[in-house]
Every structure is written in C-alpha cells, then in structure tokens.
C-alpha positions as CSV (number, residue, x, y, z in Angstrom):
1,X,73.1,104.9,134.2
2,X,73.9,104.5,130.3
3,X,77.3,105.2,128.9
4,X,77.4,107.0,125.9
5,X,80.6,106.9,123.3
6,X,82.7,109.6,124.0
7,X,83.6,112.5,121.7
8,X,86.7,111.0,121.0
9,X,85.6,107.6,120.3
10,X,83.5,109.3,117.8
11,X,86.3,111.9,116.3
12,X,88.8,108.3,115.6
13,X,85.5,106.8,114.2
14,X,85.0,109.4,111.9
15,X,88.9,110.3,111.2
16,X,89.5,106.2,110.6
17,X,86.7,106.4,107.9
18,X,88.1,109.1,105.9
19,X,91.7,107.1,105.9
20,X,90.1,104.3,104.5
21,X,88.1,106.4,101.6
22,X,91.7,108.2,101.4
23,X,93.3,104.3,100.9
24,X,90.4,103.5,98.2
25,X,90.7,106.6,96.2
26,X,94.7,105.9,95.7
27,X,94.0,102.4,95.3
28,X,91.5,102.9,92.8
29,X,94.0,105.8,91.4
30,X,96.8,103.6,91.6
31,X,94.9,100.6,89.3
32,X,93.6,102.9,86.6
33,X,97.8,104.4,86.4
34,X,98.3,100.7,85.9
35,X,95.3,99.5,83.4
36,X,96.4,102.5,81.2
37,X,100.4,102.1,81.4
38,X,99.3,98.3,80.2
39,X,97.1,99.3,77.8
40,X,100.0,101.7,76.2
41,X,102.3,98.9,76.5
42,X,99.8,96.8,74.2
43,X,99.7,99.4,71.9
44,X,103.0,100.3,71.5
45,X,103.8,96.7,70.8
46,X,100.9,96.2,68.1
47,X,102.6,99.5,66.4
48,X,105.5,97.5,66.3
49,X,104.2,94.5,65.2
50,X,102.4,96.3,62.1
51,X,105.7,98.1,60.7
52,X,106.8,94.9,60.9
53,X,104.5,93.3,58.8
54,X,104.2,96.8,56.6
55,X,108.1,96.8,56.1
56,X,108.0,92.9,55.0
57,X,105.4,93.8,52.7
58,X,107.2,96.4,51.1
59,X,110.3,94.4,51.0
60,X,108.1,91.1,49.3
61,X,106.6,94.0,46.4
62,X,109.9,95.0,45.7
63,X,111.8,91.7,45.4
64,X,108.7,90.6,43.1
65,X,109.1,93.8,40.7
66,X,112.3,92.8,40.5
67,X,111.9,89.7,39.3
68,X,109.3,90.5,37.1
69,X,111.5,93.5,35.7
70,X,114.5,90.2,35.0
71,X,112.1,88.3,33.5
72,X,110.9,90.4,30.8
C-alpha cells in the first residue's frame, strides 16, 4: 500500500515557506533601510563638502576686493 504525506507534513511545508518569504521580505526591507541611510550619508557629506568650497570662495572674492580696493 502507498503512503501518502500527512496533513501535517503538508501544514509545516506550507507554514516553513511563508517564514522564509517572511525572512526575504525583511531582508530585502532591511537592505533598501540601509542603501538609503548610505545614500543620505553621501549626500549629507557632499552638502558639506560644497559650503565648503562655496564659503572659501567667498572668502578668496573678498580678500581679492580688498586688495584691489589698497591698490588703487
């Protein structure tokens, strides 16, 4: 006589399958929190970067009307 899986062999199956979509989706979820929490680091540091360069380059304009203003 064949043997046939029993019900509960079949309810683990099923309930083992939706754990590991479960695991995906907050692995997936858990890499995109990451991608975007780098990607705001990036930008928060290439903000910094440019009033960096902004400030110097208001600093340089200045210091060179000054000594155009002394020379004249």
């Amino acid at each position: 006589m064949a043997t046939t899986p029993s019900k509960d062999y079949k309810r683990r199956e099923r309930e083992q399958k939706k754990a590991d979509k479960r695991r995906a989706r907050e692995e997936a979820k858990a890499e995109k929190l990451a991608a975007e929490k780098a990607a705001a680091e990036l930008a928060a540091e290439e903000a910094a970067k440019q009033a960096a360069a902004d400030l110097e380059a208001q600093l340089e304009a200045e210091f060179e009307a000054e000594l155009q203003a002394e020379g004249q």
